[in-house]
C-alpha positions in Angstrom: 42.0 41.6 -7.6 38.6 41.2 -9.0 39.9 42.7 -12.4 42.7 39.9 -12.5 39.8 37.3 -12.3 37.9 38.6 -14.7 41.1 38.4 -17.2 41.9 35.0 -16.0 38.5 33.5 -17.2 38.1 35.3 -20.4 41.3 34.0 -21.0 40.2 30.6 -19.6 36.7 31.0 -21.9 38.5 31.8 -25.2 41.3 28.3 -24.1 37.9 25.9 -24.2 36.3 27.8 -26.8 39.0 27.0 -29.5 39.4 23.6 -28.0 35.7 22.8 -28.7 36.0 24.3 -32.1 38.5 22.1 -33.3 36.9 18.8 -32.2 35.9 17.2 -35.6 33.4 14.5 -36.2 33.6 11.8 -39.2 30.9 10.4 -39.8 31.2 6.5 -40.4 31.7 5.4 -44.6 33.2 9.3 -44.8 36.9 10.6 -44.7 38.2 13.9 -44.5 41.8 15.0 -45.9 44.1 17.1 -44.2 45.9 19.4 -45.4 48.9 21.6 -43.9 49.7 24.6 -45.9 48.0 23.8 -48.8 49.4 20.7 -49.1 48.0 17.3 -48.5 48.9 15.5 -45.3 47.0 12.7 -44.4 43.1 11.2 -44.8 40.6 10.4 -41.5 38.7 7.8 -41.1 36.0 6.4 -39.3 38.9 6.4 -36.7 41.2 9.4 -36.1 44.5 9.1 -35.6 47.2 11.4 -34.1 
């Protein structure tokens, strides 16, 4: 039972972890391009859109 939990929130840990990691900031007057595979995808701006 106890080992179960343990599992679950390591699990739960490593979930918000890469979550948090991935959150990207753009600072304002700067873009960042995006690229999938190598290959260009889009541009952020100031304001990110999915």
């Amino acid at each position: 039972m106890i080992f179960g939990l343990i599992i679950w929130m390591i699990i739960i840990m490593i979930v918000v972890w890469l979550l948090v990691s991935n959150i990207r900031i753009v600072p304002q007057a700067h873009a960042y391009v995006v690229e999938r595979l190598g290959g260009y995808k889009e541009t952020w701006g100031r304001w990110i859109t999915f």
